[in-house]
N, C-alpha and C positions, 0 to 999 in steps of 0.2 A: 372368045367373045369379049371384046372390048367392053369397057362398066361406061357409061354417059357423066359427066362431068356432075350433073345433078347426082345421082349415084352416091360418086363420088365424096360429093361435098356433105351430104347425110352421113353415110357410110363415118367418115369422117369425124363428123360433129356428133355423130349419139355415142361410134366408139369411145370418145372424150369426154363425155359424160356420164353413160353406163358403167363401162368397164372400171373407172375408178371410183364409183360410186358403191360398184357392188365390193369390191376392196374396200373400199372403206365401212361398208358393215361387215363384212369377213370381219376385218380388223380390231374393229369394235367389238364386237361381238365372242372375241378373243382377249379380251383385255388389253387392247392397243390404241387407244381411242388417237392419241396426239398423232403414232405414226400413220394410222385411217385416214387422220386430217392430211396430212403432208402428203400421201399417195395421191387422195381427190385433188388437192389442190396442184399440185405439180401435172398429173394427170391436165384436167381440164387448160392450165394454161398452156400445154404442150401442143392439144388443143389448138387452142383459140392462135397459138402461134403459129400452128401449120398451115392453118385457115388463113391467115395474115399472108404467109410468106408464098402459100400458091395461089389463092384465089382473088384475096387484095391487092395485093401489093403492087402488080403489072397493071390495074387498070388507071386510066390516064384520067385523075377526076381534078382538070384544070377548063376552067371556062372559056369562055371563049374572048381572045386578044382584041 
């Protein structure tokens, strides 16, 4: 069963913000606060860049000639 592009793009976008999110209280919460920080943020912009590179990027957002 194929996932629907919307799916997809959720799927996507919570994994990049959950997932390093809960690493980073793991981390915290372990006496790691800075490397917490550096997972969330790496994390989410890995993210926000995959989002860029599939879902952005091809669309043609130029007006009309």
């Amino acid at each position: 069963m194929a996932l629907s592009e919307r799916l997809k793009f959720a799927l996507v976008l919570a994994g990049g913000i959950i997932l390093p999110g809960l690493a980073d209280y793991a981390l915290a919460q372990a006496g790691y606060e800075l490397l917490g920080i550096v997972v969330w943020v790496s994390g989410y912009l890995g993210a926000m860049v995959l989002i860029w590179y599939v879902w952005l990027r091809p669309l043609d957002m130029t007006g009309p000639s």
